[in-house]
N, C-alpha and C positions, 0 to 999 in steps of 0.2 A: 504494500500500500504506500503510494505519496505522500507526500509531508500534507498537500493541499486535499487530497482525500480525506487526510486524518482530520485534516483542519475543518474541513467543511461536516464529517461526521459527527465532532466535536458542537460545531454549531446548530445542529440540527439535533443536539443531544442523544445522538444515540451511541456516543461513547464520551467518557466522564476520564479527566487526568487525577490519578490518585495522586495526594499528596501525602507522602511519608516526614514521620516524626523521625527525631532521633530513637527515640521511645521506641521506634516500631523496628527499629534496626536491631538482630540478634548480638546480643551480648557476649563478648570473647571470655571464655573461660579463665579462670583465673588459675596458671600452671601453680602455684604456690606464694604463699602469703606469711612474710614474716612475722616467729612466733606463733602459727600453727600447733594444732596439737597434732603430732607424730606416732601417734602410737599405734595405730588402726594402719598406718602404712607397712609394707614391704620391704624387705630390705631392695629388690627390683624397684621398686617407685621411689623409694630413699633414694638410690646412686642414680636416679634418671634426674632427681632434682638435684641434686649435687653437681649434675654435669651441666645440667640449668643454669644452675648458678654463676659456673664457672664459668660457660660461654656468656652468661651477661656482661661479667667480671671483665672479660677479655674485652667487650667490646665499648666500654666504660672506659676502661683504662684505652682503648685506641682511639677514642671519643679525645680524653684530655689530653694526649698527644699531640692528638691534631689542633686543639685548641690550643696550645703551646708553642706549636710549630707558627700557629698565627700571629699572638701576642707577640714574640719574640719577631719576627718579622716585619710588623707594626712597630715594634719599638727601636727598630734599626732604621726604617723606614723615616721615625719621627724624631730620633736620634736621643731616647731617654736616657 
């Protein structure tokens, strides 16, 4: 169907644009939440979070790297 098909179907009401909320949008599961209770876990879901963790870790720390790599750039740049 054309945009001006749609358009005109539209006006003619006999199709409606749904407008979605944030609300209506599915909610991303939460892998793990600091201070959780652990005890009901696996040792298998224990070290899946752990590796979790670790690759967050990783990418945190290559996050402020590169925010470093900038500063430090900028202040050459502006001569501090």
């Amino acid at each position: 169907m054309t945009t001006a098909a749609a358009a005109a179907r539209f006006l003619r009401g006999e199709a409606k644009i749904s407008a979605k909320d944030d609300d209506d949008k599915p909610k991303k599961k939460i892998a793990h939440e600091i201070g959780q209770d652990l005890t009901l876990l696996s040792v298998e879901e224990l070290g899946a979070r752990v590796q979790l963790l670790r690759d967050e870790i990783q990418r945190i720390e290559a996050d402020m790297t590169q925010k470093r790599a900038s500063r430090s750039a900028a202040d050459q740049f502006f001569k501090r």
